[in-house]
N, C-alpha and C positions, 0 to 999 in steps of 0.2 A: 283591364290591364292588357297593352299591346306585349303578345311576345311573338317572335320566330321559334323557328327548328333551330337556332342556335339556345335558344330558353331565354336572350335578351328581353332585359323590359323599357322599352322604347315610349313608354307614358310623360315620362318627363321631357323627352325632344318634342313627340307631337302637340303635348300642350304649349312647350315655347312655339312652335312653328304658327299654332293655330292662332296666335297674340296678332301676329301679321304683321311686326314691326320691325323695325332693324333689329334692335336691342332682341329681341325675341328671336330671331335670324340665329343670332350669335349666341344665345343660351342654347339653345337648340345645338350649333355647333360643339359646343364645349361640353356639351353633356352627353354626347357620341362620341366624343373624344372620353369621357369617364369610363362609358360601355367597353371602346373598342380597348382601352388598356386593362380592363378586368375579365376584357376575354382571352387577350396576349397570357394574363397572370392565369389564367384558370386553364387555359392553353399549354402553359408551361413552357413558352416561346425559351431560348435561351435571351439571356444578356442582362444585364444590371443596370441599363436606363432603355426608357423606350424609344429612341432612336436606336440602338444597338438591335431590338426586336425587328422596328418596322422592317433595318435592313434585310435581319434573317427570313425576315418571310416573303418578301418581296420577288423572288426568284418564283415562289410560290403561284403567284397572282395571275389573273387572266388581262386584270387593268391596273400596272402597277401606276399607271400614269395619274388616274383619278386620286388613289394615294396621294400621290405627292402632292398633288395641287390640294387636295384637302387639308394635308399638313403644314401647309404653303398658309392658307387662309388660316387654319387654327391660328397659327403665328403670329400672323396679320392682328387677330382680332384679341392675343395677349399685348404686343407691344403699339399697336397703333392706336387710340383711345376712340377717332372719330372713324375709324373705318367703317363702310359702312356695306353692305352686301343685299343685294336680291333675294325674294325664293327662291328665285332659277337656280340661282348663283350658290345659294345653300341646299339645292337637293340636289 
């Protein structure tokens, strides 16, 4: 089981990453996006949807710019159905 010093279990993004496929790209995405909101909640970030957190923490951050652009691609790969993304592009 992958975890960090944050206690994340990261097992379910590296197995989509290691598929090596688009579609695997973007499970991989979306399943850090599951992490990164139940660490907001376990956080106790303030706000009642998770843009209202990203904002609050974002003053926070050393790279709020990687943020966005991640949250940019999440988006991406909810409303565009053929979008399609690198590994580059997804680590």
């Amino acid at each position: 089981m992958a975890e960090n010093k944050l206690g994340l279990n990261w097992s379910a993004v590296e197995k989509a990453l290691a598929e090596g496929t688009y579609s695997g790209y973007k499970i991989g995405i979306l399943e850090t996006e599951k992490l990164f909101e139940g660490l907001l909640k376990s956080k106790q970030i303030p706000g009642n949807q998770i843009d209202r957190k990203v904002k609050y923490i974002q003053r926070f951050l050393s790279l709020p710019d990687k943020l966005d652009y991640s949250r940019h691609v999440y988006g991406r790969i909810l409303h565009e159905p053929h979008f399609e993304i690198s590994r580059e592009e997804t680590k």
